[in-house]
Structures are given as structure tokens and as C-alpha cells.
FIMINU-836106 format. One record per atom (N, C-alpha, C): residue in three letters; x, z, y. Coordinates in steps of 0.2 Angstrom, whole numbers, padded with zeros to 4 digits, always signed. Each point is the difference from the previous one (the first is absolute). Example, Ala and Ser with C-alpha at 12.3 -4.5 7.8 and 13.67 -1.06 7.14 Angstrom:
2
Ala+0066+0039-0028;Ala-0004+0000+0006;Ala+0004+0000+0006;Ser-0002-0004+0005;Ser+0004+0001+0006;Ser-0004+0003+0005;
END
This chain:
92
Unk-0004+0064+0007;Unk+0004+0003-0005;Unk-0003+0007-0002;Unk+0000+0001-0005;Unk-0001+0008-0003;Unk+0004+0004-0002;Unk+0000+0005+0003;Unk+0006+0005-0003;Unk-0001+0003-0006;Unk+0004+0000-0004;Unk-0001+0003-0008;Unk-0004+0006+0003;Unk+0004+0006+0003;Unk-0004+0005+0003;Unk-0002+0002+0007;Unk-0004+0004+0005;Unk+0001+0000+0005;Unk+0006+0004+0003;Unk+0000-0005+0006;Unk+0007+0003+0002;Unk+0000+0007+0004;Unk+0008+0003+0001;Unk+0000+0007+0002;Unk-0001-0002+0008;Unk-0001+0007+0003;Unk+0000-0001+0006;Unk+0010+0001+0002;Unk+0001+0000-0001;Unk+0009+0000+0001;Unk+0002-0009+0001;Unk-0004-0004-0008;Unk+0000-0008+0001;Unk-0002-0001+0005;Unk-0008+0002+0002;Unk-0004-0002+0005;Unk+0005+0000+0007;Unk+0004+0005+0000;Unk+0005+0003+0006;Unk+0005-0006+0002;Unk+0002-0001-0008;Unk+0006-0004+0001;Unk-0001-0008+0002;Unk-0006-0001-0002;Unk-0002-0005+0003;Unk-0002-0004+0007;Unk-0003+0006+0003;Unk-0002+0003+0007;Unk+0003-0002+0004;Unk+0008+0002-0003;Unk+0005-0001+0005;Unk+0006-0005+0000;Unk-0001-0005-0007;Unk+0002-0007-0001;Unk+0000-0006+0004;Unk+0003-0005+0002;Unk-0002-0004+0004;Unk-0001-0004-0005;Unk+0000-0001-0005;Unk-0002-0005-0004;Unk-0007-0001-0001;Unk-0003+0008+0001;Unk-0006+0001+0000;Unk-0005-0002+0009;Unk+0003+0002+0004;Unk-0001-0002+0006;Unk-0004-0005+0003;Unk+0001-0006-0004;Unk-0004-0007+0002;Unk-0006+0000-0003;Unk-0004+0004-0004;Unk-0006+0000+0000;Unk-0004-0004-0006;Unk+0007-0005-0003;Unk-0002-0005-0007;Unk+0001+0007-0005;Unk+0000+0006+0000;Unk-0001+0004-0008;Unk-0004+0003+0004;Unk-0008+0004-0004;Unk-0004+0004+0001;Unk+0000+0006-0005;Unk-0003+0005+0003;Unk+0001+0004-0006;Unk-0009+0005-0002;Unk-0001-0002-0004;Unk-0009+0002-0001;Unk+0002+0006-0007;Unk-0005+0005+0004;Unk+0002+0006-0005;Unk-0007+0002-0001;Unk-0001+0003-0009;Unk-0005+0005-0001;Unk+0000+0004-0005;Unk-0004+0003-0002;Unk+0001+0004-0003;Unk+0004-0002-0008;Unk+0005+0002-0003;Unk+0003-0001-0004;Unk+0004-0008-0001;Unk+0001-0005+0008;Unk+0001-0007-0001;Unk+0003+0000+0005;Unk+0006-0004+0001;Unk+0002-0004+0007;Unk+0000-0006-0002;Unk-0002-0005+0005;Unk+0001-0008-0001;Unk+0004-0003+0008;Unk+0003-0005-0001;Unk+0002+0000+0007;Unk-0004-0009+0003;Unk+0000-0001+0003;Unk-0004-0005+0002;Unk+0007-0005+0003;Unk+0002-0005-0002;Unk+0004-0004+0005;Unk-0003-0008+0001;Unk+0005+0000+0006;Unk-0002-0007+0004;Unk+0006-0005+0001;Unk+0003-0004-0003;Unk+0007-0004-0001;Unk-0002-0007+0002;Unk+0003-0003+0006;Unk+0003-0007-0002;Unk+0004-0003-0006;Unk-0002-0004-0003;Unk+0004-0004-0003;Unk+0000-0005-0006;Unk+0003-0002+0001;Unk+0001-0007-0005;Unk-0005+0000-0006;Unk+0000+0005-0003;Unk-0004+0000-0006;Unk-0001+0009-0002;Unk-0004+0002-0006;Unk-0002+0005+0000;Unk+0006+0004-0001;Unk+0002-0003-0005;Unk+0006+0007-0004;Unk+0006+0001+0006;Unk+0001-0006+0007;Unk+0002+0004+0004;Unk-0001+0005+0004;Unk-0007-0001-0002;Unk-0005+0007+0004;Unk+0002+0005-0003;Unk+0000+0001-0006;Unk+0001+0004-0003;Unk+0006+0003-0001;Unk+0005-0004+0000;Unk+0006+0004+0000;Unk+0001+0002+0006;Unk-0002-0002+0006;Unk+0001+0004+0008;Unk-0004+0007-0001;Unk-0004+0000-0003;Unk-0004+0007-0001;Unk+0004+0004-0002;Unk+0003-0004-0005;Unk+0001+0005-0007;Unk+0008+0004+0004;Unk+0004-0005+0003;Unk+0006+0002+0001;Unk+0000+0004+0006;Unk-0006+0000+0003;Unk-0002+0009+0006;Unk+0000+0003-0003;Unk-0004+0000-0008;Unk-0004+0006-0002;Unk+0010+0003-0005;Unk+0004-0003+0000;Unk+0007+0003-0003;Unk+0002+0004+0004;Unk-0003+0001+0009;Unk+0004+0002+0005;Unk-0003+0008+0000;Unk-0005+0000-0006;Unk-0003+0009-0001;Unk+0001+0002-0007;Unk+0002+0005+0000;Unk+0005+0004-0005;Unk-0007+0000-0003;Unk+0000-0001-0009;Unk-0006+0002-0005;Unk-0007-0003+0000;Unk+0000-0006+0006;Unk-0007-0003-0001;Unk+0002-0005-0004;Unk-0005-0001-0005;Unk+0001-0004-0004;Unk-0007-0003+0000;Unk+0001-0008-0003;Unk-0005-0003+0001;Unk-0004-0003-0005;Unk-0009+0003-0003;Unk+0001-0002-0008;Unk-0005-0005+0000;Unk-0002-0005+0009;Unk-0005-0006-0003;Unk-0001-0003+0007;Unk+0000-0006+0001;Unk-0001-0004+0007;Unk-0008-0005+0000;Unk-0004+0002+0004;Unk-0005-0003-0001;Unk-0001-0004+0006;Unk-0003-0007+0000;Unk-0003-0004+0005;Unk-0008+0003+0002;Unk-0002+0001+0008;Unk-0005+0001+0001;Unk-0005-0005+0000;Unk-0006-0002-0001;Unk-0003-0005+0004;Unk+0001-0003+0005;Unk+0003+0004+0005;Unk+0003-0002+0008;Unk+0005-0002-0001;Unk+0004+0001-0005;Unk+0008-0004-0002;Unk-0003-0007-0003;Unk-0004+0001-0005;Unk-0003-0009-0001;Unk-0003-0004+0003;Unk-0004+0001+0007;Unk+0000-0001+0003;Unk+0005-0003+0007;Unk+0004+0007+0001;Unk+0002-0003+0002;Unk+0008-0007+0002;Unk+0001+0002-0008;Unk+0004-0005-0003;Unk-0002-0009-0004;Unk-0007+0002+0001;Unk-0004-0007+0000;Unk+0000-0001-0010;Unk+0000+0007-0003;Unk+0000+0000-0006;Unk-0008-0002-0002;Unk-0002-0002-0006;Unk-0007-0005-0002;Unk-0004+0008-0004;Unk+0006+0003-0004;Unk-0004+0007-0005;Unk+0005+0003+0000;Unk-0002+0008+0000;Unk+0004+0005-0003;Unk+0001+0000-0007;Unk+0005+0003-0001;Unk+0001+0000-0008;Unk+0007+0005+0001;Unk-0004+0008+0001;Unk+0004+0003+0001;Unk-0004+0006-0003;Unk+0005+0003-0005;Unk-0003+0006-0006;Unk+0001+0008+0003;Unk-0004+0004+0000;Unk-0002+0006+0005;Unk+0008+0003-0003;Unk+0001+0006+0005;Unk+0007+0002-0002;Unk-0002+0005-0007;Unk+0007+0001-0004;Unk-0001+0006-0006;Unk-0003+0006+0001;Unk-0002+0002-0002;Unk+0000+0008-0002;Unk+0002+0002-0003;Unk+0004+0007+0002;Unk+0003+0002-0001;Unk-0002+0006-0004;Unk+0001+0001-0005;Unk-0004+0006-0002;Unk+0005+0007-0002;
END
């Protein structure tokens, strides 16, 4: 998932000390001017993946989420045949 913007260190804080963050299935990849978070979800189908993400990511005040991407290693490892996933927006 991509954050519209990068997160503060206060989100980073509040995160830290989540239990919902604890198990290891949300990741958080930072750099200059981006956060993305990396997740890892059992289930049924994608969009339940996605909503397990998404309803951690309501448990921190003002991150907002402006685009979800599959990795290669998501397509692989969900036994998908092509990506057919469109780079996230720019923001300008």
C-alpha cells in the first residue's frame, strides 16, 4: 500500500506500539519523500487482503491510503499468470 504522503514520526510511534501492528503482516518501507507498507495476509481472496490492511491502517490517525500495488512476489506467490498492476499516481 502507498501512503498518499510519508508518515510522521508520531504515526510511526503509534504504530510501534499497536498490537494490531505486532504480528508482522504490515511492513513499513520509508524514503525520501514516500512511505509504502509491505503486507502479508491470509485469505480467501484479494480484496480480503486488502481490507485486513486497510482496517489497521484506520487504527492511525491521518494516514491515508492513495494506491495498493501487487509485487512480483505477490504474483507469484498467489499463483497469478501476469501483473496487470498500474504504477501508483503522482502527485504533483
Amino acid at each position: 500500500m502507498h501512503a498518499y504522503e510519508p508518515i510522521t514520526s508520531e504515526q510511526d510511534n503509534i504504530m510501534a506500539h499497536l498490537d494490531c501492528f505486532a504480528d508482522g503482516f504490515v511492513g513499513t518501507e520509508q524514503g525520501p519523500g514516500f512511505t509504502k507498507f509491505e503486507c502479508y495476509f491470509e485469505a480467501d481472496s484479494l480484496m480480503d487482503a486488502m481490507k485486513q490492511a486497510l482496517a489497521r491502517m484506520e487504527q492511525v490517525p491521518g494516514v491515508l491510503i492513495s494506491g495498493i500495488e501487487l509485487s512480483p512476489r505477490s504474483f507469484e506467490h498467489n499463483g497469478m499468470d501476469a501483473a496487470s498492476v498500474l504504477p501508483p499516481p503522482t502527485w504533483d
